[in-house]
N, C-alpha and C positions, 0 to 999 in steps of 0.2 A: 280498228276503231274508225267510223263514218265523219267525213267532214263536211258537215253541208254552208256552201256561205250562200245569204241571199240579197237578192240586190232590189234596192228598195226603189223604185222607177221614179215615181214620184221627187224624189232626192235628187235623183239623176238630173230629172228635167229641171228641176229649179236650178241645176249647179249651170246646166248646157244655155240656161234662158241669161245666167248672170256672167255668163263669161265676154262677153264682149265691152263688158265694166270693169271686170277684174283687168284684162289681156290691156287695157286702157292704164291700169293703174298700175300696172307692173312697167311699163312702159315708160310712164310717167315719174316714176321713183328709179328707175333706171336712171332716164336721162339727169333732172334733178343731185342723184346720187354721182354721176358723173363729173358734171359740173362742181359738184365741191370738191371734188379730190382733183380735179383739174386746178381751182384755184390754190389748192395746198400744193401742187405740184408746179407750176410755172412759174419760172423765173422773173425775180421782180426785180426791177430797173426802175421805175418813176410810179410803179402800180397803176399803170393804164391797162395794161393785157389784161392782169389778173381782175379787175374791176371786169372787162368786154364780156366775160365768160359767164356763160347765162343758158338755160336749158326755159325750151318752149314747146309751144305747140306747133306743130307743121299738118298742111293738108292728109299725109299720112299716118300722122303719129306723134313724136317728137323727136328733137334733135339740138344738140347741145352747139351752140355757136359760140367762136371766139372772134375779138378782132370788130370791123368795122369802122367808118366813120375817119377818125385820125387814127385808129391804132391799123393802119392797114400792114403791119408787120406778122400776124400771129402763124401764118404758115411759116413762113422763115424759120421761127422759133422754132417751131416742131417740127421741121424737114431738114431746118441749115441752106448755108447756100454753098455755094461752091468756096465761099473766103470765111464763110463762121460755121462751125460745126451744130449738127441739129442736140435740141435740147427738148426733146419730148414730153411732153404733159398731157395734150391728148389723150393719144393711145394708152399710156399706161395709166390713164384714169380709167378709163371703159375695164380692160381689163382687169380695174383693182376693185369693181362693182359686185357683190356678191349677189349674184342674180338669183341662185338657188332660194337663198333667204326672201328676197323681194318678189319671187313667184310665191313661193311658201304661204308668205304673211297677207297676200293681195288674196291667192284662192282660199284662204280661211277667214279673208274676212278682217283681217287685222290693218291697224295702223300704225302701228308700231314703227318705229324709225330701222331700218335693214344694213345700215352699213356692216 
C-alpha cells in the first residue's frame, strides 16, 4: 500500500515568515519561566535576593539577572566562597524549564503557561 504525504508550501512559508516571533517567544518564556523557579529555589535570608531575580530583555535575546545594587552577594550564593558553601538556584532553575513544552506551545501558536 502507497503512501503519499504532501507538503503544503504555502504552510511552510507562513510558519518560516513567523519564526522569528515564535523563536522570540520561546526565549522569552524561557527566561521568564526561569526566573520563577529561580525565586522558589533561592535561599531567603531578608528576601533581598529573591525579590533581585527578574528575566528581561537583552540586545540578544533575554537573560535572567539576579543581584544588583545592594544585593551585590548573588554569585556567592550560587558558586559559595571558599568559607560558605554554594547554594545553587540558578542553574537548577534553567535546567527545571521545560523547554520542550515552551517550543511546542510558542510554534503552535499557544499561550498557554509551559511550566
Amino acid at each position: 500500500m502507497p503512501i503519499r504525504i504532501t507538503v503544503d508550501r504555502r504552510a511552510l512559508r507562513a510558519l518560516i515568515a513567523a519564526l522569528p516571533a515564535r523563536v522570540d517567544a520561546i526565549a522569552r518564556r524561557g527566561a521568564e519561566q526561569t526566573a520563577k523557579s529561580a525565586r522558589a529555589l533561592v535561599p531567603v535570608r531578608t528576601g533581598a535576593l529573591r525579590a533581585s531575580i527578574r528575566a528581561g530583555r537583552t540586545p540578544g535575546g533575554y537573560a535572567v539577572r539576579a543581584g544588583g545594587g545592594a544585593v551585590d552577594y548573588a554569585a556567592y550564593v550560587e558558586f559559595g566562597t571558599r568559607r560558605t558553601a554554594a547554594q545553587p538556584y540558578l542553574r537548577p532553575a534553567l535546567e527545571s524549564v521545560r523547554w520542550e513544552n515552551i517550543a511546542r506551545s510558542a510554534l503552535s501558536g499557544g499561550q498557554e503557561d509551559d511550566a
